[in-house]
N, CA, C and O of each residue as an XYZ file, in Angstrom:
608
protein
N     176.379     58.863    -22.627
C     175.808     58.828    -21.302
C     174.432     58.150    -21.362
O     173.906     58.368    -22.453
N     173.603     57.323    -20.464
C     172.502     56.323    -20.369
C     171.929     57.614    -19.638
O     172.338     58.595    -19.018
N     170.686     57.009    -20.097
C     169.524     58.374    -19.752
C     169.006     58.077    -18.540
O     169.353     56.988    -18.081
N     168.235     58.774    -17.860
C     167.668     58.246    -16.635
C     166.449     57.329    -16.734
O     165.938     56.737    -15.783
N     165.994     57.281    -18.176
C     164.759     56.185    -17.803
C     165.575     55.029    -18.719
O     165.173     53.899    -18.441
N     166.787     55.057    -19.904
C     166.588     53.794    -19.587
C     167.503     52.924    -17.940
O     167.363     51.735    -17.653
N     168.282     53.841    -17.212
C     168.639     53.595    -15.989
C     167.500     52.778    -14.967
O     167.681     51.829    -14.204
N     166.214     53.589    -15.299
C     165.176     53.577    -14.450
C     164.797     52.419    -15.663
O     165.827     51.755    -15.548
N     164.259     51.934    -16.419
C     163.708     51.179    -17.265
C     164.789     49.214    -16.455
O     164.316     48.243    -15.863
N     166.237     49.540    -16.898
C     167.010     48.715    -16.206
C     166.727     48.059    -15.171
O     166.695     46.841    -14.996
N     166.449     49.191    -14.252
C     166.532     48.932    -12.583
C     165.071     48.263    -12.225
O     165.091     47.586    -11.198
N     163.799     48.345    -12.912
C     162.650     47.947    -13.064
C     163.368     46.095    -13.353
O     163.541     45.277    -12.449
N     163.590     45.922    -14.486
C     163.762     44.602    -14.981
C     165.283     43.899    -14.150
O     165.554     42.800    -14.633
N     165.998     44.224    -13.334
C     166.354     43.504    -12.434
C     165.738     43.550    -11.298
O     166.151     42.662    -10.554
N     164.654     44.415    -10.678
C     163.645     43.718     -9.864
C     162.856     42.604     -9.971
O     162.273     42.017     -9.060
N     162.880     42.282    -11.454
C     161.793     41.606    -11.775
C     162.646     40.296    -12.182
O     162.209     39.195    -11.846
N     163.555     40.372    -12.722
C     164.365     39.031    -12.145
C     164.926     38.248    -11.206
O     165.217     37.052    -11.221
N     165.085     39.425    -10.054
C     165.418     38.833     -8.512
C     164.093     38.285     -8.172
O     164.086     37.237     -7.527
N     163.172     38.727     -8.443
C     161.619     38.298     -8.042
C     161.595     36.605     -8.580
O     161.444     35.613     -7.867
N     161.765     36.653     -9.841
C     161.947     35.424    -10.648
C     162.748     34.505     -9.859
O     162.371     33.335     -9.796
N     163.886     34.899     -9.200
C     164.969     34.226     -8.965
C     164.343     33.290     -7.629
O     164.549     32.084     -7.495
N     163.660     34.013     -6.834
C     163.037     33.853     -5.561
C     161.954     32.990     -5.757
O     161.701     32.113     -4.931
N     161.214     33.171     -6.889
C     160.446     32.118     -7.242
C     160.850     30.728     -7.927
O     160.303     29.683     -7.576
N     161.747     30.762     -8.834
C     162.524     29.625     -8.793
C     163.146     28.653     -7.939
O     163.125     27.422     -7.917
N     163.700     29.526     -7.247
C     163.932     28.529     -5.866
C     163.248     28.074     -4.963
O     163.648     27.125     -4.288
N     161.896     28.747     -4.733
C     160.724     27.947     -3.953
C     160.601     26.597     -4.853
O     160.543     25.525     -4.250
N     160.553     26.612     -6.525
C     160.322     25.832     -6.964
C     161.458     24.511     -7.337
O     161.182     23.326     -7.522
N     162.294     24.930     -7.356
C     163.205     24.074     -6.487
C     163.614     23.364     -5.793
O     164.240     22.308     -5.885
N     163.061     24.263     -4.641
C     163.270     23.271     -3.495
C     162.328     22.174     -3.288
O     162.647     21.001     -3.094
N     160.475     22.910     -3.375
C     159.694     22.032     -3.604
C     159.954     20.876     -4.834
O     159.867     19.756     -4.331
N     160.175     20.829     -5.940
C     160.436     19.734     -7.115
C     161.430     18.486     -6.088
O     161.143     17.359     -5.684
N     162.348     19.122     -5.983
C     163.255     18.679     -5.447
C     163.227     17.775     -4.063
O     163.698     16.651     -3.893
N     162.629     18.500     -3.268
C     162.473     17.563     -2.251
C     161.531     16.776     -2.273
O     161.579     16.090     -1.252
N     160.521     16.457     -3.033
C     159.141     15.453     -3.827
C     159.883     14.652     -4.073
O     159.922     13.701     -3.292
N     160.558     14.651     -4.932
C     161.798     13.863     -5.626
C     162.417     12.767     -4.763
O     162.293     11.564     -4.992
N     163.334     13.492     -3.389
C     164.004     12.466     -2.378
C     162.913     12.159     -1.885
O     162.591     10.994     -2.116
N     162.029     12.894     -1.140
C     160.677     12.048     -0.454
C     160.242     11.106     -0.750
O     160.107     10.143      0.004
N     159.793     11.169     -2.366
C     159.815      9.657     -2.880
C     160.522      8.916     -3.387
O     160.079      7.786     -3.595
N     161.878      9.231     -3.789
C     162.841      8.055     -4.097
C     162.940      7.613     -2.445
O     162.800      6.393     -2.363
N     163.078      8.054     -1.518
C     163.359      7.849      0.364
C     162.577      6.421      0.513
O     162.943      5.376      1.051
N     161.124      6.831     -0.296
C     159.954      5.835      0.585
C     159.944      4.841     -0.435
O     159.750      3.652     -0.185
N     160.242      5.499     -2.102
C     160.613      3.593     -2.565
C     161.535      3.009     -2.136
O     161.347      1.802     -1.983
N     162.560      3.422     -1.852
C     164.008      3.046     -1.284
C     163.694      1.473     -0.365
O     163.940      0.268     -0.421
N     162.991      2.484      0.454
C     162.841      2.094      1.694
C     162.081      0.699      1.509
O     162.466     -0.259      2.179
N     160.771      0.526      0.419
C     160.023     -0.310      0.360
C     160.837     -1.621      0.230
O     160.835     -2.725      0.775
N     161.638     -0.897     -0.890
C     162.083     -2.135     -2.092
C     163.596     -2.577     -0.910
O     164.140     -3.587     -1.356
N     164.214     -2.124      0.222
C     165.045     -2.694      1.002
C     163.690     -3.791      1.984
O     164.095     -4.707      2.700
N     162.517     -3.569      1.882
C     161.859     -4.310      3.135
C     161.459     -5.343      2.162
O     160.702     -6.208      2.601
N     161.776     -5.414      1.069
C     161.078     -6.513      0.020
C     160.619     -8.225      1.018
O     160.932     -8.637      2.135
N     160.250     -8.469      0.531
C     160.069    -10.284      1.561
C     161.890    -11.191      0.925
O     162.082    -12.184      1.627
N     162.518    -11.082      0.344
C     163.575    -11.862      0.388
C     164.800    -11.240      1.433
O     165.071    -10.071      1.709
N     165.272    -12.226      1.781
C     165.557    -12.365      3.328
C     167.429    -11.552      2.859
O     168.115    -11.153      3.800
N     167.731    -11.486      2.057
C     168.899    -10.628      1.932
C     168.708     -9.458      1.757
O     169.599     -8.701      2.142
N     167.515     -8.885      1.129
C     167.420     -7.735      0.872
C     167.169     -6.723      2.834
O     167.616     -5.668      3.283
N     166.177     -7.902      3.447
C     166.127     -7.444      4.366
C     167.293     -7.220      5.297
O     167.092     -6.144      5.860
N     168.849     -7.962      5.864
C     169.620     -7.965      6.209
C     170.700     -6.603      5.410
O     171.558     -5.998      6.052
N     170.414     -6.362      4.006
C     171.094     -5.145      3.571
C     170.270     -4.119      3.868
O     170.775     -3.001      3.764
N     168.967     -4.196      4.262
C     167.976     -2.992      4.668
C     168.388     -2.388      5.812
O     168.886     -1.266      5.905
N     168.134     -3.278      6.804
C     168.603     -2.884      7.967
C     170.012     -2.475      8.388
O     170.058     -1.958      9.504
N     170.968     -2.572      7.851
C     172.490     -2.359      7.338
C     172.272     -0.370      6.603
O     172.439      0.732      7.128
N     171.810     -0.855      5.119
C     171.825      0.742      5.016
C     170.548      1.315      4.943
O     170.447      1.987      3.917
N     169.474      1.311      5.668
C     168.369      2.349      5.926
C     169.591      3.487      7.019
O     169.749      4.656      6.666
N     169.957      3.217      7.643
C     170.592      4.473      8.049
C     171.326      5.276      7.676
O     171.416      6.467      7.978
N     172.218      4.317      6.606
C     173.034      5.349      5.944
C     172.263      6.023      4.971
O     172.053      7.213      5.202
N     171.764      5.511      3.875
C     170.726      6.077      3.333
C     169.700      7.119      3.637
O     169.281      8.070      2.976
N     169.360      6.578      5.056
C     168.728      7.944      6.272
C     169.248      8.940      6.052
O     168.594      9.747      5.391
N     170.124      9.188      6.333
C     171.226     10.283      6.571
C     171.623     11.051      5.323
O     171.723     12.259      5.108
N     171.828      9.932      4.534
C     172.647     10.645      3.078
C     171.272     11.856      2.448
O     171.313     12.971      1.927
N     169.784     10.601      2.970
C     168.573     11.808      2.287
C     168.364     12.713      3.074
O     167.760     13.711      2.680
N     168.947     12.575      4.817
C     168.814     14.177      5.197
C     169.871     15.352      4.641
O     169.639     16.428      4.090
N     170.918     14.810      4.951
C     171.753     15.972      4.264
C     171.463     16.378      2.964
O     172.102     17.400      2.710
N     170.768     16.011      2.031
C     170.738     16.020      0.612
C     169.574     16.926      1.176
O     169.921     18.099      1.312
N     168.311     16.655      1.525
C     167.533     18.014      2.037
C     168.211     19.226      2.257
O     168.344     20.142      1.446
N     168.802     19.147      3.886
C     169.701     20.104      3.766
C     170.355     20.790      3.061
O     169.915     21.935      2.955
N     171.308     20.557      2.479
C     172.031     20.484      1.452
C     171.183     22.255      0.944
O     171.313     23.474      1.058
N     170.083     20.883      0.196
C     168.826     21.927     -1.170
C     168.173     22.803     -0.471
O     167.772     23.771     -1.116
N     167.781     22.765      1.355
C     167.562     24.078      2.080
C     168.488     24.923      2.358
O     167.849     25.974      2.406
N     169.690     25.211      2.600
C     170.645     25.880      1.999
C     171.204     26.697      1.036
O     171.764     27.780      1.205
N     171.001     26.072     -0.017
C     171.035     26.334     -1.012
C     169.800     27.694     -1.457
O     169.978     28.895     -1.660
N     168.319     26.679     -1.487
C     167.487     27.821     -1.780
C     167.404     29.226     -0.819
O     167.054     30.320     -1.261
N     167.838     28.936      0.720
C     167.923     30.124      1.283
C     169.079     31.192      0.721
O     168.725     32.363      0.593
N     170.398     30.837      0.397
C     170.795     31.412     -0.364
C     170.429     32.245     -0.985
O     170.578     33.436     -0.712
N     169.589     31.564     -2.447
C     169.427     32.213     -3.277
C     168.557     33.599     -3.171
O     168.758     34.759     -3.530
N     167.414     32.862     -2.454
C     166.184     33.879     -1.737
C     166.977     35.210     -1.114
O     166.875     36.364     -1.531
N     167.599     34.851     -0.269
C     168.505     36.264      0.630
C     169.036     37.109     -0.690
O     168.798     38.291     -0.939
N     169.677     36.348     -1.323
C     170.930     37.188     -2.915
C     170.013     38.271     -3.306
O     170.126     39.445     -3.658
N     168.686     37.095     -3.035
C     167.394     38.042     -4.621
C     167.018     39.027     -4.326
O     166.966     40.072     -4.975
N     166.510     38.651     -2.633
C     166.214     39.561     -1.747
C     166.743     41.124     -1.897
O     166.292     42.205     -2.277
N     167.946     40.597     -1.380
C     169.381     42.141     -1.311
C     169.164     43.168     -2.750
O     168.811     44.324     -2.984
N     169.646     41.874     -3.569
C     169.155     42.732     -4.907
C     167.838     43.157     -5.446
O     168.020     44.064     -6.258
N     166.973     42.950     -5.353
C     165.683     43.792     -5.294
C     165.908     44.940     -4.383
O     165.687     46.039     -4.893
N     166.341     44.927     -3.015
C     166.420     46.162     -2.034
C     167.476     46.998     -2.925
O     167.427     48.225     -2.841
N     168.311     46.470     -3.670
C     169.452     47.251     -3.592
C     168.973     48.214     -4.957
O     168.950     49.445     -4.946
N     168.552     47.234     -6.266
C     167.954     48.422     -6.833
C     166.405     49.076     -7.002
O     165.866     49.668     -7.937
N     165.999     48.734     -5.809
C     165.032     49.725     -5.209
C     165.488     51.379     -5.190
O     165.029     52.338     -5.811
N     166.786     51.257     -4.030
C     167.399     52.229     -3.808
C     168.291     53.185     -5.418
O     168.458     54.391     -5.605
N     168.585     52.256     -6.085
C     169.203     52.816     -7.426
C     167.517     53.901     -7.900
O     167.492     55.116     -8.095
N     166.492     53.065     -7.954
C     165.192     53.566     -8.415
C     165.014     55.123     -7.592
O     164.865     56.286     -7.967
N     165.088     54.651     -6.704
C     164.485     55.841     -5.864
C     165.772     56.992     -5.892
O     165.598     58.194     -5.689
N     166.961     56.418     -6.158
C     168.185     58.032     -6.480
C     167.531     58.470     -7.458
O     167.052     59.604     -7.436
N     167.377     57.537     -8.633
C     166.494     58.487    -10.080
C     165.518     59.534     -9.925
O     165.338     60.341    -10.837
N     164.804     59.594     -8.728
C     163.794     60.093     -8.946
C     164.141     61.452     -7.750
O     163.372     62.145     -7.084
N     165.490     61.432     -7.849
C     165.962     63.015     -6.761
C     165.169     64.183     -7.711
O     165.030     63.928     -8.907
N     164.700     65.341     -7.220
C     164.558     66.382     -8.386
C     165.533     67.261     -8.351
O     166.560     67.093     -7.694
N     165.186     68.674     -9.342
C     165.975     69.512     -9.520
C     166.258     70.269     -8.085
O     165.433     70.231     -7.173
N     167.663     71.040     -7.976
C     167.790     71.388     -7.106
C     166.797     72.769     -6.440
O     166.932     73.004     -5.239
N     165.823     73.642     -7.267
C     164.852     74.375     -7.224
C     163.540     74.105     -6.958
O     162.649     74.949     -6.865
N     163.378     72.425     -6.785
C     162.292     71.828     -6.460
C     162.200     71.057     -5.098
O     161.169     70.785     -4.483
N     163.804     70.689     -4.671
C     163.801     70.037     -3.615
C     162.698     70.349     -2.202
O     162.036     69.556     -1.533
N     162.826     71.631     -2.125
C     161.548     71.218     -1.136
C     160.060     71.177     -0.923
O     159.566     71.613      0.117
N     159.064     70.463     -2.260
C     158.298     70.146     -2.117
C     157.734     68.899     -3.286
O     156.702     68.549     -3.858
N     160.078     68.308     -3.111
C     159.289     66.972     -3.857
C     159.178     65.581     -2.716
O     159.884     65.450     -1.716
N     158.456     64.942     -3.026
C     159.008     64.164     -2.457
C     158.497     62.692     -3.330
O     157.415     62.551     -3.899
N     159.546     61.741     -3.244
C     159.954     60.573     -4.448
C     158.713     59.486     -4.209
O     158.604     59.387     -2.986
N     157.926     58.797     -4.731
C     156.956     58.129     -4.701
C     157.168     57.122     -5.179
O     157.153     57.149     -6.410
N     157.461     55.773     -4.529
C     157.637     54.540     -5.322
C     156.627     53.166     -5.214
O     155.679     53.066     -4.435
N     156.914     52.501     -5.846
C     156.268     51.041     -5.672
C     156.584     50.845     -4.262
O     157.784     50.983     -4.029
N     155.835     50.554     -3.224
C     156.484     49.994     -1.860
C     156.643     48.802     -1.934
O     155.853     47.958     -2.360
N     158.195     48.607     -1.316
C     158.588     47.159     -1.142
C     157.775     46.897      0.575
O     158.175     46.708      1.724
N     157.198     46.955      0.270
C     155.874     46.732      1.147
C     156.138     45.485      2.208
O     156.341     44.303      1.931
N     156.065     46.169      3.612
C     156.573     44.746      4.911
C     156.209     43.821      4.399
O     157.143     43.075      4.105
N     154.602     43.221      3.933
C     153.985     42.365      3.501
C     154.663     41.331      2.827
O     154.826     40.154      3.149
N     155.053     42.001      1.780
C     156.346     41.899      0.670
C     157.391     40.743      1.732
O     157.468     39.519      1.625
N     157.839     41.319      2.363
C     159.170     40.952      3.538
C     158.292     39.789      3.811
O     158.368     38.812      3.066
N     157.565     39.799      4.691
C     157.224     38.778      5.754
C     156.551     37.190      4.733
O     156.831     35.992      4.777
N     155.739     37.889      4.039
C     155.783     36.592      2.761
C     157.231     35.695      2.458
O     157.077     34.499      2.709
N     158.433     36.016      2.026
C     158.979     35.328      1.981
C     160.062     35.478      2.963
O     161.256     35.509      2.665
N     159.581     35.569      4.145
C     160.228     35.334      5.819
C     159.581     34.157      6.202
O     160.009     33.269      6.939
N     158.080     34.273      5.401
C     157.159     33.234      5.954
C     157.830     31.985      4.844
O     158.770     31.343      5.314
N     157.383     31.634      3.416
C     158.337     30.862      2.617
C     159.729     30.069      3.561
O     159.812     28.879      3.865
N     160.587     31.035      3.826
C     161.574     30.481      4.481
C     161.486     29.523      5.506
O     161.998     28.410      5.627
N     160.478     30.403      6.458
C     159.974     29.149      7.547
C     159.474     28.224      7.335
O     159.662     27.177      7.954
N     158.687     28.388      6.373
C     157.595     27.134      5.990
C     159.171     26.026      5.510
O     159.476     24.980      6.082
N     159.776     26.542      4.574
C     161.327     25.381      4.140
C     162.163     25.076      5.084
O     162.987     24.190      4.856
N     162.141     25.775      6.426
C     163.142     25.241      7.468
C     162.580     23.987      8.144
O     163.117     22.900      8.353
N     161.042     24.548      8.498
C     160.095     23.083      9.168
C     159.719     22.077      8.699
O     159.048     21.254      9.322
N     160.233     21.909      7.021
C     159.927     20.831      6.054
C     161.359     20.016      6.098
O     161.637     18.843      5.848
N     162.175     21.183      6.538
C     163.586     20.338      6.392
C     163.571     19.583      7.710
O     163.760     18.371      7.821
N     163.254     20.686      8.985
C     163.668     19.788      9.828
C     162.428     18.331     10.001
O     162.980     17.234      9.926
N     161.683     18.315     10.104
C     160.048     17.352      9.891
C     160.639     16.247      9.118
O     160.352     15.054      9.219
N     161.703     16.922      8.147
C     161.877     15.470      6.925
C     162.876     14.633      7.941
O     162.641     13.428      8.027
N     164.041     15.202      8.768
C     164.687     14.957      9.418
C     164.233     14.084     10.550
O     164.818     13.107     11.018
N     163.088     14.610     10.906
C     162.434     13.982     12.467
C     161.870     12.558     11.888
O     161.958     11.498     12.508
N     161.213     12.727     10.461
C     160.191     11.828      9.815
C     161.086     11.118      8.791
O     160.398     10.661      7.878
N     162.400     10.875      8.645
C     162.646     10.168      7.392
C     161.991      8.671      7.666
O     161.716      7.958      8.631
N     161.893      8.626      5.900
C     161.217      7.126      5.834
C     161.993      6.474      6.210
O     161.732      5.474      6.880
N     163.381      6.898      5.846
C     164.238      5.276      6.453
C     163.930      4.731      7.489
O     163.644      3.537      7.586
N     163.959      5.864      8.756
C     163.641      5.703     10.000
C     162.937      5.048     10.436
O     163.051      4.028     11.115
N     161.684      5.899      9.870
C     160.356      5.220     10.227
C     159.850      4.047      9.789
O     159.361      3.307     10.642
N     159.852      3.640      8.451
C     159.761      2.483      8.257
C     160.490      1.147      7.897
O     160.275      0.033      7.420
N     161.825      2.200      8.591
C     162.966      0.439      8.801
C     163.208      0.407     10.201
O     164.281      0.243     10.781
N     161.833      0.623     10.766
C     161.408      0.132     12.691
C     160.781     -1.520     12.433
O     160.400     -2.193     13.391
């Protein structure tokens, strides 16, 4: 039978990897979308080059290209929301494993009461806020692709 602290020892270190997990994917998404942003705007340069074919294939695929780098945003905002929600759940979920550990004896029940780390609103709204901040980058990249803008 597993004891209750290393149960409780466990349930500590998959908090602390969903945490990880959540931070990875901010970093992620940020690496990642740096990445198309600027492959987007060399793209874009090297289709406006001064030779006169490159320009006739520019104007041809800056849109498709447009498009292919919004969805590919998308795509990687998706994705990291995903992950964030998974990490999310699982941190809440063994929160709750944490806090069964700490039921007491049945001769103590009424004047224990269980004291934990608070997953603190703060906690919540930080990466509620994260999320938003990645939805308005997705959509902004969308409103602002380089193709767009600078194959006017």
């Amino acid at each position: 039978m597993i004891s209750d602290e290393k149960r409780y020892e466990f349930s500590g270190q998959m908090q602390i990897a969903a945490n990880e997990r959540m931070t990875d994917a901010l970093k992620i998404y940020v690496q990642t979308l740096a990445g198309i942003v600027g492959g987007s705007i060399w793209l874009t340069l090297q289709l406006q080059s001064s030779a006169p074919s490159a320009k006739v294939l520019g104007e041809q695929a800056a849109l498709s290209f447009g498009t292919m780098a919004g969805l590919l945003v998308t795509y990687l905002y998706l994705t990291c929301v995903v992950i964030i929600i998974r990490s999310m759940r699982a941190h809440d979920k063994y929160k709750k494993i944490e806090l069964s550990l700490c039921e007491p004896p049945a001769h103590e029940a009424q004047q224990f009461k269980p004291h934990l780390a608070p997953r603190v609103k703060f906690y919540i709204q930080v990466e509620m806020f994260i999320l938003l901040v990645m939805s308005s980058i997705t959509v902004a990249f969308w409103m602002f692709n380089p193709f767009w803008i600078l194959g006017k």
